[in-house]
C-alpha positions in Angstrom: 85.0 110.1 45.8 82.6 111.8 43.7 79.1 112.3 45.0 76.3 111.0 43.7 73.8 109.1 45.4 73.1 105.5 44.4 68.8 105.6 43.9 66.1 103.5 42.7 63.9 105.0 39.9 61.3 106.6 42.7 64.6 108.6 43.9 64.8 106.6 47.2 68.8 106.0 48.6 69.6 102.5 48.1 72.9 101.7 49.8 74.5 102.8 52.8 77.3 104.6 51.1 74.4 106.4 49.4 72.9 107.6 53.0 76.7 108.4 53.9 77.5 110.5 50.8 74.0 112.5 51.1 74.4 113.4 55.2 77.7 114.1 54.5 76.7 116.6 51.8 73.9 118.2 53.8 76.3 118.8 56.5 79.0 120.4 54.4 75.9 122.5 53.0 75.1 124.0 55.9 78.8 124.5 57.4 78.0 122.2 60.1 81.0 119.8 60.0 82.5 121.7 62.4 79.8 120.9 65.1 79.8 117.2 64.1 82.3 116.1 66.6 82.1 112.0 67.6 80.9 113.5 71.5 78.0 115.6 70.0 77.1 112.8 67.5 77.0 110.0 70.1 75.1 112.4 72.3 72.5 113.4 69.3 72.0 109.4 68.5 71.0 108.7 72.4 68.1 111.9 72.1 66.8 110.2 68.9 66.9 106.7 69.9 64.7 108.3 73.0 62.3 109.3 70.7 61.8 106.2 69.2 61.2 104.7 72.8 58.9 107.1 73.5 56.4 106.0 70.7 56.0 102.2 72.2 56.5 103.2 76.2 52.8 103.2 76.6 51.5 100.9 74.3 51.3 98.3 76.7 52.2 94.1 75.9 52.9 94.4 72.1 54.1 90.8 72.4 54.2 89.4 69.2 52.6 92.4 67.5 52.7 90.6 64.3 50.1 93.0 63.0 51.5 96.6 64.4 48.9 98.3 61.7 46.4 98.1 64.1 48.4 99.5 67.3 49.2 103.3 65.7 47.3 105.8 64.3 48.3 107.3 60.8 50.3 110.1 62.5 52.2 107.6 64.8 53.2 105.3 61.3 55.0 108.1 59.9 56.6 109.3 63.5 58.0 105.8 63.6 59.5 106.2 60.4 60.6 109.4 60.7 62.4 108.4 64.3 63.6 105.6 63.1 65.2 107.1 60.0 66.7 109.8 62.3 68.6 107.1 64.4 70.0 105.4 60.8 71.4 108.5 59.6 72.8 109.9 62.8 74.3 106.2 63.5 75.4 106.5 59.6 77.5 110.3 60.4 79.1 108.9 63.4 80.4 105.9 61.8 81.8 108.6 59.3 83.2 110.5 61.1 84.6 107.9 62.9 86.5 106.7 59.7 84.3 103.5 60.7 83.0 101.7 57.6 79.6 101.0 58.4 78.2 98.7 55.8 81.8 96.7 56.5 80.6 96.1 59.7 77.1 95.3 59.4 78.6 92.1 57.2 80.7 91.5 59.9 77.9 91.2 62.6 75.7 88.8 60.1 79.2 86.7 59.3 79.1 85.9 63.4 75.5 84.6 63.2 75.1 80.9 63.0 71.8 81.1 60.9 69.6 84.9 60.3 67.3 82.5 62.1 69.2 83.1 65.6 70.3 86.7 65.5 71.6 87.1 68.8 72.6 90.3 70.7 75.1 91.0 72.1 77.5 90.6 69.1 81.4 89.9 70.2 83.6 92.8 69.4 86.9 90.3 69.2 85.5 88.6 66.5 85.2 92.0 64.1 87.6 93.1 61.4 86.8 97.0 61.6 87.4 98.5 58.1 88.4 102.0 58.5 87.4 104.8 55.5 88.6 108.2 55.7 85.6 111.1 55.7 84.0 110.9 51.8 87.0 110.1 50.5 86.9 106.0 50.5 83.6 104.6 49.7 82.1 102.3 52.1 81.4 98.0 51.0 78.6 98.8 48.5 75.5 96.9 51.0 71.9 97.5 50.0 69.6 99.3 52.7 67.1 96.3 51.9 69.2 93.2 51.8 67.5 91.9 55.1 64.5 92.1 53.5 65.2 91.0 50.2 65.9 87.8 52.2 62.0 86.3 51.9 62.7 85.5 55.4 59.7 87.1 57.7 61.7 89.1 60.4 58.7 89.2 62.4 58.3 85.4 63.2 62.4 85.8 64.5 62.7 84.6 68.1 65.1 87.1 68.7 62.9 89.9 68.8 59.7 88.9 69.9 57.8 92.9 69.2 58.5 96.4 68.6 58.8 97.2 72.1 61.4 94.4 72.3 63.7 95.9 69.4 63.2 99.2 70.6 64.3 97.9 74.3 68.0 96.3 72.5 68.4 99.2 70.3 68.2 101.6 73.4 70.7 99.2 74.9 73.1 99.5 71.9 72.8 103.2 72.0 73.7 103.0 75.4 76.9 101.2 75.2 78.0 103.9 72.5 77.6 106.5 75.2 78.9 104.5 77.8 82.4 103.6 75.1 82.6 107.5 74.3 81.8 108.0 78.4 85.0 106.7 79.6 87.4 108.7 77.2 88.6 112.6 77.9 86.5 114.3 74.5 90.5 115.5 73.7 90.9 112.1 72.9 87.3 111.7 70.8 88.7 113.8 68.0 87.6 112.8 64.2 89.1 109.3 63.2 89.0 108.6 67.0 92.9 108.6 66.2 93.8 108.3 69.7 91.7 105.0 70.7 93.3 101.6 70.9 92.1 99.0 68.0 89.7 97.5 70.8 87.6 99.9 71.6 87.5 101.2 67.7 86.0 97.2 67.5 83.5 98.0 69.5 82.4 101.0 68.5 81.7 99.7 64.9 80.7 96.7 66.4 77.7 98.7 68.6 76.8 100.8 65.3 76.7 97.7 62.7 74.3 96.4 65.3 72.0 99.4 65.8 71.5 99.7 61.9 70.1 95.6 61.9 68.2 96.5 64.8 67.3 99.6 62.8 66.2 97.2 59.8 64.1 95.1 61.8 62.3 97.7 63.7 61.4 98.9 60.1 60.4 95.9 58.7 58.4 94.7 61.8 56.5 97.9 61.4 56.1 97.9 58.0 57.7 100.4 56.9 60.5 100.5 54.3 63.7 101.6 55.8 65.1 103.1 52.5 61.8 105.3 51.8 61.7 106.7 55.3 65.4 107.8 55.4 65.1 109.5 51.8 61.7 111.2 53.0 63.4 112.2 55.8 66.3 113.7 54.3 63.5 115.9 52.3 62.3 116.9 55.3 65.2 118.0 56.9 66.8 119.6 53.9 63.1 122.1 53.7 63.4 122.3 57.4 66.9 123.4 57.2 67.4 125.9 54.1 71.1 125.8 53.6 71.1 130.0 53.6 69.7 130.1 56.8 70.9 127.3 58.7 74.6 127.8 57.4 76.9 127.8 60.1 74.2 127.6 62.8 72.9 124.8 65.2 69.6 126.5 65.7 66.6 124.4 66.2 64.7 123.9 62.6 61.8 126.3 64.4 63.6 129.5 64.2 63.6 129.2 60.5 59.9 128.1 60.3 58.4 131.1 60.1 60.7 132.5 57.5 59.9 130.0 55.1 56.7 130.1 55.8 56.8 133.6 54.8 58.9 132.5 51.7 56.6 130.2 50.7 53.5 132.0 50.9 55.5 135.5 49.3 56.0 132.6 46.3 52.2 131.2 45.9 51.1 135.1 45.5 54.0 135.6 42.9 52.4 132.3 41.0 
């Protein structure tokens, strides 16, 4: 598979594949495959589905928030971006690792639904066809990041998911049943591929993460937000945050480097 990432003419990622070829190539980057492990994944995707919790938790009654523009301040908009983005791509390296095709899945979960109308939860893991992909080197069904919303249907008016709060509450419930699967095996037998789990519980898995990315897309598109501009934006944050000759081979926090490129960068202003 070669890479290069499918994007729209403002340079935003536009498929899933295209999120799963660029995290893939900003872990190889950085040497950091080797910390990747399906455990430390599942474990990463629960702390950053926290985070998006912790943006509504004391917000009070959003119930039908149909107008969430008012609720947050500017710097809370782009944290809810930002969070939600995170959870996409770690829920996108997982799958990968996994050899679970994500985007496979995700057509799965909507071919289950009687009408987009009455998107139910939870999604029945018996009735999935789980379409595995070896790492980067089988590309994933070629869905677009925006096809709910390319729909003209207006997510926010679903009955399904009557707020924010409300997504955030079944996506943090998702999340949990991925820890929960990956809690009941040894982590000898959680090795890459998950080559050692029965068919079933592979079903569920994918079933779990096609389900977190809708919930993903809704959250977005409740708040406003577009899902394919917040996970490219974050990727440019992450990739300054993380310079691939520091970070290489290292699971430091982003903080330790700060200050070195802070240096960097102002060394490079008095240069220019």
């Amino acid at each position: 598979l070669t890479l290069g990432y499918m994007i729209s003419a403002g340079g935003k990622l536009l498929t899933f594949q295209s999120v799963r070829e660029r995290s893939s190539k900003f872990c190889s980057d950085r040497e950091w495959n080797k910390f990747h492990t399906p455990v430390n994944l599942a474990l990463a995707l629960a702390g950053e589905c926290g985070e998006v919790c912790e943006i509504f938790q004391w917000k009070g009654s959003l119930e039908n928030d149909h107008n969430s523009d008012a609720l947050f301040t500017e710097k809370e908009k782009v944290n809810i971006g930002e969070e939600i983005a995170d959870v996409f791509i770690y829920t996108t390296r997982l799958s990968d690792v996994c050899s679970i095709d994500l985007s496979h899945s995700v057509r799965q979960i909507f071919n289950q639904q009687p009408s987009i109308f009455e998107f139910k939860l939870p999604i029945i893991a018996s009735k999935m066809t789980v379409l595995r992909s070896n790492q980067m080197i089988e590309p994933w069904d070629n869905l677009n990041l925006s096809f709910l919303s390319e729909s003209a249907i207006d997510i926010k008016k679903y009955p399904s998911f009557r707020s924010s709060r409300h997504i955030a509450l079944s996506l943090q419930s998702q999340v949990g049943e991925v820890c929960k699967l990956f809690g009941s095996k040894s982590e000898s037998d959680c090795v890459a591929g998950l080559i050692n789990w029965p068919t079933s519980d592979v079903s569920q898995l994918a079933t779990l993460l096609g389900t977190i990315c809708i919930l993903l897309m809704f959250l977005a598109h409740h708040c406003n937000h577009s899902l394919s501009t917040c996970i490219s934006d974050k990727f440019d944050k992450n990739e300054a945050k993380y310079p691939a000759d520091l970070s290489k081979g290292s699971s430091a926090k982003y903080t330790q480097y700060s200050q070195y490129v802070q240096q960097k960068t102002a060394a490079a202003n008095i240069r220019d």
